[in-house]
VEXDOLUM-544766 format. One line per 3 residues: number of its first residue (from 0); their letters; for each residue x, y, z of C-alpha. Coordinates in steps of 0.05 Angstrom, whole numbers. Layout:
N
NUM	A	X Y Z  ...
This chain:
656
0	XXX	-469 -178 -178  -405 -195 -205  -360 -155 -152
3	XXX	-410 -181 -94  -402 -256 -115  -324 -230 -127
6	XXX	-317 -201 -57  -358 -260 -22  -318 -316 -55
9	XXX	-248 -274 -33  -277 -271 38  -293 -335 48
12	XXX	-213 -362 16  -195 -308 73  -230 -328 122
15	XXX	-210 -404 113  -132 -385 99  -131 -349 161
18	XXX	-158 -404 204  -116 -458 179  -62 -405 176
21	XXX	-80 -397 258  -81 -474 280  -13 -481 243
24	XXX	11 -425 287  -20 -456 342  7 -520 331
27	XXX	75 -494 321  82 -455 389  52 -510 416
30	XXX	83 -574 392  150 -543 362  180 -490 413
33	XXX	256 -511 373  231 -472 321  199 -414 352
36	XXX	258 -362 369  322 -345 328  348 -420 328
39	XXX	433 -398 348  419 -346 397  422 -266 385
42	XXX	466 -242 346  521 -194 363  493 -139 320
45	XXX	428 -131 372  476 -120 438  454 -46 447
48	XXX	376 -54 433  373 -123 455  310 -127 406
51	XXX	309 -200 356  298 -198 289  233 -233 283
54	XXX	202 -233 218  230 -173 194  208 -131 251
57	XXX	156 -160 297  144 -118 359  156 -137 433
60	XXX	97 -148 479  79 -97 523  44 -139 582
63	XXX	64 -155 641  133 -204 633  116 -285 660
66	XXX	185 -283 675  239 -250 723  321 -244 735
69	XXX	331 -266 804  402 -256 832  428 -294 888
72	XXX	449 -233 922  437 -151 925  511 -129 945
75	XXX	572 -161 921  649 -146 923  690 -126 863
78	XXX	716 -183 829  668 -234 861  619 -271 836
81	XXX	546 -284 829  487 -326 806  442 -305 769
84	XXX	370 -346 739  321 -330 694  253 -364 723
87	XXX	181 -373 698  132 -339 736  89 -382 755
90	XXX	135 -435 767  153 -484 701  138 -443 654
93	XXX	189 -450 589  223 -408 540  258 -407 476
96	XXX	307 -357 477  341 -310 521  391 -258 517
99	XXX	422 -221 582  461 -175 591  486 -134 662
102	XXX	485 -58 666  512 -2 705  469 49 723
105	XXX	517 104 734  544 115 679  478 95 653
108	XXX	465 28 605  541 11 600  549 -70 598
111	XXX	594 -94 648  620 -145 684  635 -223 656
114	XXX	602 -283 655  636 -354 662  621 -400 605
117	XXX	560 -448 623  570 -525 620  501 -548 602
120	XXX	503 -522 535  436 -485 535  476 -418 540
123	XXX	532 -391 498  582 -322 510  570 -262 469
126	XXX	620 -203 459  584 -140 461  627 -77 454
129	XXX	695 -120 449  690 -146 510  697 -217 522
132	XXX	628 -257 560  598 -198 577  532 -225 545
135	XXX	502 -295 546  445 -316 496  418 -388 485
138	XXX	454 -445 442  381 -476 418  315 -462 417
141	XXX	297 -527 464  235 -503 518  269 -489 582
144	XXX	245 -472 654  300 -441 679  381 -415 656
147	XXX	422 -404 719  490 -369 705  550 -340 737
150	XXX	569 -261 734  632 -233 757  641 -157 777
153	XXX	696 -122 755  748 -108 786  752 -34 786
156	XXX	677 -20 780  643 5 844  567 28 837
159	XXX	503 -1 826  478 -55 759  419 -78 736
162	XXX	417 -144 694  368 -132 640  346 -195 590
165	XXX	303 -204 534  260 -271 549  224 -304 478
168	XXX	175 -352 497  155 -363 420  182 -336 359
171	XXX	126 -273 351  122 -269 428  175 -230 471
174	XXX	199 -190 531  246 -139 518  287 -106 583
177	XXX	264 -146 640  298 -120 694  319 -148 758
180	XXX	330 -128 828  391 -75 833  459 -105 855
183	XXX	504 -60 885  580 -75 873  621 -52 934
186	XXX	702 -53 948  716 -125 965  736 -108 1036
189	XXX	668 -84 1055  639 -143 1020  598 -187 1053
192	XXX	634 -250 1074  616 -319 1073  568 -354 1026
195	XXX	515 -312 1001  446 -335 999  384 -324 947
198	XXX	343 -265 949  274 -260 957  236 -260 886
201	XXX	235 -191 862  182 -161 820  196 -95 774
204	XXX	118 -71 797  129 -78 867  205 -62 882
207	XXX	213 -1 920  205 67 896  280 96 893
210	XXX	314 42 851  315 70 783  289 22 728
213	XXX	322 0 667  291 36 606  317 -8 542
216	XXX	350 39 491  301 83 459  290 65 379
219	XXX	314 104 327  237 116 292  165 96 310
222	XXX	152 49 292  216 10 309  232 -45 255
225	XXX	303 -68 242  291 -73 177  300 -14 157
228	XXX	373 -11 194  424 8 147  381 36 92
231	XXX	414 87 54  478 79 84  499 0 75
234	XXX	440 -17 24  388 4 -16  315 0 12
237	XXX	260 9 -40  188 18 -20  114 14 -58
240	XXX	108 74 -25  149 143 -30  175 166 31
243	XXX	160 102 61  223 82 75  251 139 115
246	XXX	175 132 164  186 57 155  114 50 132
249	XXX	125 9 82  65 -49 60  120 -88 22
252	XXX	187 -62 21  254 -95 -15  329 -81 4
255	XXX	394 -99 -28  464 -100 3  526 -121 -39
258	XXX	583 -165 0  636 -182 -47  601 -222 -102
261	XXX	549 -237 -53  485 -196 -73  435 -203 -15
264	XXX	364 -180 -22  314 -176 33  239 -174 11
267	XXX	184 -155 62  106 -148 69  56 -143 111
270	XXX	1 -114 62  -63 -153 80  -75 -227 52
273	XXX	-6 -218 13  -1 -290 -17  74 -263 -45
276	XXX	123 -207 -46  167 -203 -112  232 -159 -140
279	XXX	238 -157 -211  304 -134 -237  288 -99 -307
282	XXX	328 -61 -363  275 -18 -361  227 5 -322
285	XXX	166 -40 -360  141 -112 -351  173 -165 -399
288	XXX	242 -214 -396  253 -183 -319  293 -226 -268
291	XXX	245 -248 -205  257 -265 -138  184 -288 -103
294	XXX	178 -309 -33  127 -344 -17  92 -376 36
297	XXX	67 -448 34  52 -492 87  75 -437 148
300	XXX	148 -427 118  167 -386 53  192 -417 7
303	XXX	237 -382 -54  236 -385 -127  266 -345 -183
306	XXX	226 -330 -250  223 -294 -317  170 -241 -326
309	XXX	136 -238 -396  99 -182 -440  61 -183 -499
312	XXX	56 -221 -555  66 -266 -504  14 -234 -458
315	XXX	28 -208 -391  50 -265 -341  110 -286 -294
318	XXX	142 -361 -298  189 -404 -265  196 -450 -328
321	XXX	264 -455 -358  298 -405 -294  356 -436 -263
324	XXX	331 -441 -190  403 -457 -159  433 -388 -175
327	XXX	397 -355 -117  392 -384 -42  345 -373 17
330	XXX	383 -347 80  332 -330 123  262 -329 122
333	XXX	188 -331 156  114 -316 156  85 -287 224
336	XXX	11 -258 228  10 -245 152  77 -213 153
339	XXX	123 -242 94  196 -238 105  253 -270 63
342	XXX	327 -263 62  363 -295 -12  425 -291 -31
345	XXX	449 -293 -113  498 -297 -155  521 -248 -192
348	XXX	512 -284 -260  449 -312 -276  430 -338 -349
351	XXX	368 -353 -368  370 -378 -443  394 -326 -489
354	XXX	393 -278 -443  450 -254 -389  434 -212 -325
357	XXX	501 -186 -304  493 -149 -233  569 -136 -222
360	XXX	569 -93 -294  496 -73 -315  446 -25 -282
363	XXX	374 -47 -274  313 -20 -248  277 -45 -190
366	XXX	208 -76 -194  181 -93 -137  104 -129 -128
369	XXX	62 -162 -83  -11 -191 -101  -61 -238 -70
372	XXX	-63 -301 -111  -26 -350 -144  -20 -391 -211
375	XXX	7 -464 -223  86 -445 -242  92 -365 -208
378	XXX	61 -315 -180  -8 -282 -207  -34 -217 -222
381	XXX	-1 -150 -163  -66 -135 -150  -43 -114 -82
384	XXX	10 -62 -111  66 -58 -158  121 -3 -169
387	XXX	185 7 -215  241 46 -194  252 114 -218
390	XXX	320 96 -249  369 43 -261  420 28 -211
393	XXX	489 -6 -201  457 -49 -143  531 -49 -107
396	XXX	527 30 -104  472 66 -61  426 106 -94
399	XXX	376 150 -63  314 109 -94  237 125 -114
402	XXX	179 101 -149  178 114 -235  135 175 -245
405	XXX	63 161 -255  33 225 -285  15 196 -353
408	XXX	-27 151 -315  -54 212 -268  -60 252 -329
411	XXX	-105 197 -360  -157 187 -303  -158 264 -301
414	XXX	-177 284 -368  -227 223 -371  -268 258 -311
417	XXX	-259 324 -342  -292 303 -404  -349 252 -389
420	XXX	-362 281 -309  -362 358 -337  -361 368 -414
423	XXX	-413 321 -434  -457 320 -376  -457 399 -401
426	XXX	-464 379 -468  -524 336 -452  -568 392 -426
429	XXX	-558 447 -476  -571 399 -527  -639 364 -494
432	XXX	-657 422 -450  -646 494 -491  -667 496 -556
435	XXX	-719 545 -536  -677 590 -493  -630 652 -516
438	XXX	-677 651 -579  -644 690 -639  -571 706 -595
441	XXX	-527 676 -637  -443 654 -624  -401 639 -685
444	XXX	-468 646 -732  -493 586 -699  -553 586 -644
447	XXX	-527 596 -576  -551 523 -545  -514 487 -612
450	XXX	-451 527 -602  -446 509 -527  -458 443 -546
453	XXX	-405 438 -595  -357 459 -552  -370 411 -502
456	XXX	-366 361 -546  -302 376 -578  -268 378 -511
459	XXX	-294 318 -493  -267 292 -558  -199 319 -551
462	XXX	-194 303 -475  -216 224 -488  -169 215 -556
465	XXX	-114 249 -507  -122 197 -454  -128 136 -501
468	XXX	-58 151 -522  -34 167 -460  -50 109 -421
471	XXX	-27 59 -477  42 99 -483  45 88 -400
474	XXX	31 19 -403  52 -9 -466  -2 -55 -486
477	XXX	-68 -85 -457  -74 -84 -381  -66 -157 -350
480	XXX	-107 -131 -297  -177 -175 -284  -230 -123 -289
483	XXX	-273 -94 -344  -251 -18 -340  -208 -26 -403
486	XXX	-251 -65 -454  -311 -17 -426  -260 47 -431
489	XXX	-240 17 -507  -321 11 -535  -324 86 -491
492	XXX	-278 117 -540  -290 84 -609  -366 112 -591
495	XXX	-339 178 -577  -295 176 -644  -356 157 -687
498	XXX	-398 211 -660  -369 276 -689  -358 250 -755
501	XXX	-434 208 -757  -449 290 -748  -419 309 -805
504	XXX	-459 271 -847  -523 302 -805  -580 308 -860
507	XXX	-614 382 -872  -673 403 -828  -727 375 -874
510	XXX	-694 312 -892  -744 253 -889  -675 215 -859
513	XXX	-669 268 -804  -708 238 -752  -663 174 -749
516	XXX	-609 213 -751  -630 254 -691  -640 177 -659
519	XXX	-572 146 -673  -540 211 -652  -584 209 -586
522	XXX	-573 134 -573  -494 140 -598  -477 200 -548
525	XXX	-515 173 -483  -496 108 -495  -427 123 -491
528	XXX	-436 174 -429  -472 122 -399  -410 62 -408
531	XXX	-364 124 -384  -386 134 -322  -395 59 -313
534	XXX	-318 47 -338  -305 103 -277  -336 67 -233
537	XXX	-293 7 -242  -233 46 -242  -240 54 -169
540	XXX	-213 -24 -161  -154 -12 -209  -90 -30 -170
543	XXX	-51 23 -209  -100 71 -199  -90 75 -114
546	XXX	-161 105 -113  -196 105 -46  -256 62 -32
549	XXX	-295 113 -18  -293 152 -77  -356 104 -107
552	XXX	-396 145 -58  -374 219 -97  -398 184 -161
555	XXX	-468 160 -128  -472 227 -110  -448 260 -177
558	XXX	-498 211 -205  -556 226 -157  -539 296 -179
561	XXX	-550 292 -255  -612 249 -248  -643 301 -200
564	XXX	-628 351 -248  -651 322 -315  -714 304 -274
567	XXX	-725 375 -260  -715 397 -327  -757 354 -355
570	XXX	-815 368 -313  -796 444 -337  -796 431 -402
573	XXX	-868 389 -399  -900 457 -367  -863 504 -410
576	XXX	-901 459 -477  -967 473 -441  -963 538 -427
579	XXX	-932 553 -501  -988 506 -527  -1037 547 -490
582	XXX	-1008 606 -508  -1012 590 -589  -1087 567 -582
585	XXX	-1105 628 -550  -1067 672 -603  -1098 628 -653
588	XXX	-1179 644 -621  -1166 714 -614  -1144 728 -685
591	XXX	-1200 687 -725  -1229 742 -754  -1161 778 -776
594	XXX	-1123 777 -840  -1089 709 -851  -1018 739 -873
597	XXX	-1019 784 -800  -1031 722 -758  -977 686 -798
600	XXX	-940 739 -775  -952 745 -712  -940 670 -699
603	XXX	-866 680 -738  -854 721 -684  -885 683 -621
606	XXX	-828 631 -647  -767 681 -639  -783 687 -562
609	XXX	-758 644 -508  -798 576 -481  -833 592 -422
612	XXX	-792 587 -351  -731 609 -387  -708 650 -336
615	XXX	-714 580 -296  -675 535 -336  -623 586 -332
618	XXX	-621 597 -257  -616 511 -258  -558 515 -308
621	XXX	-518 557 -266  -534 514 -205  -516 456 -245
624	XXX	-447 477 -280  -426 505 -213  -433 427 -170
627	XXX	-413 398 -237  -352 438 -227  -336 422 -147
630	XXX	-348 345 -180  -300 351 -230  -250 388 -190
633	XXX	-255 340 -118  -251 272 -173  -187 305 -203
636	XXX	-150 324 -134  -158 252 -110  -139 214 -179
639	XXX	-82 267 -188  -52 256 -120  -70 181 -110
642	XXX	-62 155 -58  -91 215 -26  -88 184 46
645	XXX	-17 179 41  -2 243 2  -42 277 59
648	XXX	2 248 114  58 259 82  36 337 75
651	XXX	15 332 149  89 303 174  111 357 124
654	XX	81 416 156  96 393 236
């Protein structure tokens, strides 16, 4: 009820964030088009993709283009120019941002040509491959119907060129290569002479068949973010994620490049309702007195804050208190469609109190978060994700970078299934189910159903004291983490400590104290089964656990299982006393008339055989240990390989 009341209240806050989050989009591309595209024009580093640098990687559109590149004329002599206008189709309609560029077609994509510097100050020159003006991009971000320009040929180019632009008519909504009409460049004395006049309107769906069409550079991976550009060879990228990186899958993603004494780090998400994205920069790999960057958004724009994390005593917790907040800049930033983006640059000294983070002559290791919700002075619980490097790094030298291992924490969720899905449901039925069966075989000088059980139960006692220490050597302390798997997992194992040595004290067969004995050590044992598989069940929601939604429904079913089972069993059990009570009261009638000592006999040994349907309960057993088994071994492959989506398509990319 908890979870339900949880999940409604969470979808409701999403529901309302993302409306108010869509007007103020709205608004924006409505009422502020100086805001909506890169605000100087494209930089010089985009000349061969032509592709912006929106938001950390937003993707162009792929309908039709409500623009075109009209040129005044289709042939031209060398050295002569010509007009060229970027239009609104229909009529009127504004941009942002523009970037064009004109290409020969033989030798294919080359930029040629020059243009002459505008005088209205919308446009500005670029130099793309070191040549001067052969690229024009806009000054300002001001909505504008049309840019009309002037291109000159070169001199000693004679072929055919294609201008090609990239049109922004809001800052998430672009046109990359828009092509226009071909424009053949001819020697100037077969030019045509006299003034040249404006082409028809040309249309890249309806130009004729033989003129080839621009096809914008192809990108380097799919999908295509710029992001990712110069990872591993001019900074380090760091993902949630391994492998991320190099597929640029990344949900939240962090990068660092050194300039000088300039240390720039890039943080990015786009993990659903991400309310930040956070890199820690730790002496170790654990939570406590790490550096923070946090970007967050507020009010459509991110804003930037550094922070100290904390560990216990103090408790687990991230605050902005007492952190020098001019020591690190924002460059860059936005927040488009959910995705987070922030560029901040520090210094390479920051001191907060006592303590000295020194980038230029100390290694740290990365910790990078991101989590849905806030708290009054930083960030709140990653309940989205959170991941420390694998080792410390110089952050001006590239290092090839993944997550810190987590196999104490796979080892932990595996031995818990292994002892309270298979070794005590096991347990459970030799102990309630066959007393009566294998009658007088013995293992160990104990009856076969009590040494069976034993065993069961000191594996399950070894297995659950194993992961106890495990998980608090992995983390370090009490999880911060809202949810009741580790006060539940906690009562779990102090039950399951109590119960072997409450056993050793077990009084003798005829003790008047047996019986509540036999009642505390019932109640103790399926209590604590029954809190296990509950503490399980919440471990599904654990952040660090990466555990697949779906997995609830193998523990319904493991569940649905055992009940069936012990139902069965029990019904078994109530026929076999019947018949066996049936079977003593006829023994008892037929030897009336016999010598007392012989029937006290013969009843000794109507004892030493097997409850009827033995042969039953032991067909059922095997049936039972053998699903138990596929259970334990299907809940162990996906905790031990969490997240097993990922680890499968990473196996899949693997093996084509």
């Amino acid at each position: 009820m908890t979870r339900h009341h949880k999940s409604n209240k969470n979808n409701k806050m999403f529901r309302i964030t993302t409306a108010a989050a869509y007007i103020f989009i709205l608004h924006l591309t409505t009422w502020m088009p100086h805001i909506s595209t890169l605000p100087q024009g494209a930089p010089e580093t985009v000349c061969d993709t032509m592709l912006p640098f929106h938001a950390g990687g937003i993707a162009p559109a792929t309908t039709k283009p409500p623009f075109r590149i009209e040129t005044s004329a289709g042939t031209i002599g060398q050295g002569q120019t010509l007009r060229v206008d970027i239009v609104g189709v229909p009529s009127g309609l504004t941009f942002g941002g523009f970037m064009i560029q004109a290409r020969s077609t033989s030798p294919p994509n080359q930029v040629i040509g020059q243009f002459n510097l505008p005088e209205d100050g919308l446009s500005k020159l670029m130099n793309c491959d070191n040549s001067v003006g052969n690229s024009v991009t806009h000054t300002n971000t001001s909505p504008k119907p049309e840019i009309s320009l002037e291109w000159q040929s070169p001199v000693d180019f004679e072929g055919e060129i294609i201008f090609n632009s990239t049109v922004a008519q809001s800052y998430d909504t672009f046109w990359l290569g828009i092509p226009s009409a071909p424009v053949r460049v001819v020697k100037r004395d077969i030019a045509p002479v006299g003034p040249t006049t404006p082409r028809p309107s040309y249309s890249p769906t309806t130009r004729p068949p033989y003129v080839p069409e621009y096809v914008p550079p192809a990108p380097a991976a799919t999908p295509d973010d710029p992001f990712y550009d110069g990872c591993g060879t001019s900074k380090n990228c760091f993902g949630n994620k391994d492998g991320c990186v190099d597929s640029k899958t990344c949900d939240f993603v962090a990068a660092i490049k050194v300039r000088g004494n300039i240390y720039e780090f890039e943080l990015k998400s786009q993990a659903k309702d991400a309310a930040y994205v956070a890199l820690g920069l730790s002496e170790d790999n654990k939570m406590g007195d790490d550096l923070v960057v946090e970007c967050v958004p507020q009010n459509g724009k991110v804003s930037m804050f550094s922070s100290l994390t904390s560990a216990p005593p103090k408790g687990y917790g991230v605050s902005r208190q007492g952190v020098p907040q001019n020591t690190a800049r924002l460059v860059e930033s936005s927040v488009v469609n959910g995705v987070i983006y922030c560029k901040v640059e520090r210094d390479p000294l920051t001191q907060v109190g006592n303590k000295v983070f020194d980038l230029i002559n100390n290694k740290y290791y990365l910790l990078l978060a991101a989590g849905t919700g806030l708290k009054e002075n930083g960030v709140g619980y990653h309940d989205i994700g959170r991941i420390p490097s694998d080792k410390a790094i110089n952050l001006a030298e590239l290092a090839d970078l993944g997550g810190a291992s987590k196999l104490l924490l796979r080892l932990h969720g595996s031995f818990m299934i292994a002892a309270w899905i298979g070794t005590t449901s096991l347990g459970i039925i030799f102990a309630r189910y066959f007393k009566q069966t294998w009658v007088g075989s013995q293992m160990c000088g104990k009856d076969q159903w009590f040494a069976w059980h034993r065993i069961c139960m000191v594996t399950t006692w070894s297995l659950t004291m194993a992961a106890f220490v495990i998980i608090f050597v992995e983390i370090g302390g009490w999880s911060g983490e809202r949810n009741p798997h580790a006060i539940l997992g906690l009562v779990t194992t102090i039950l399951c400590f109590i119960q072997p040595i409450g056993a050793l004290f077990r009084p003798a067969p005829n003790s008047k104290n047996r019986p509540f004995f036999n009642w505390a050590h019932w109640l103790g044992g399926n209590l604590a089964h029954l809190l296990a598989i509950v503490t399980i069940f919440f471990s599904v929601k654990l952040t660090k656990a990466e555990l697949p939604e779906w997995m609830d429904w193998i523990l319904v079913a493991y569940v649905a299982f055992h009940v069936v089972v012990h139902l069965i069993f029990s019904i078994s059990g109530c026929s076999s006393d019947r018949q066996q009570a049936k079977r003593v009261n006829d023994f008892q009638m037929g030897n009336m008339g016999h010598h007392h000592h012989g029937m006290r006999n013969n009843m000794k040994n109507e004892r030493k055989m097997d409850a009827p349907f033995a042969g039953f309960r032991k067909g059922l057993l095997a049936v039972y240990i053998v699903v138990i088994l596929l259970f334990v071994v299907a809940l162990i492959v996906i905790v031990a390989l969490a997240p097993i989506q990922d680890t499968f398509e990473q196996l899949q990319r693997k093996l084509n």
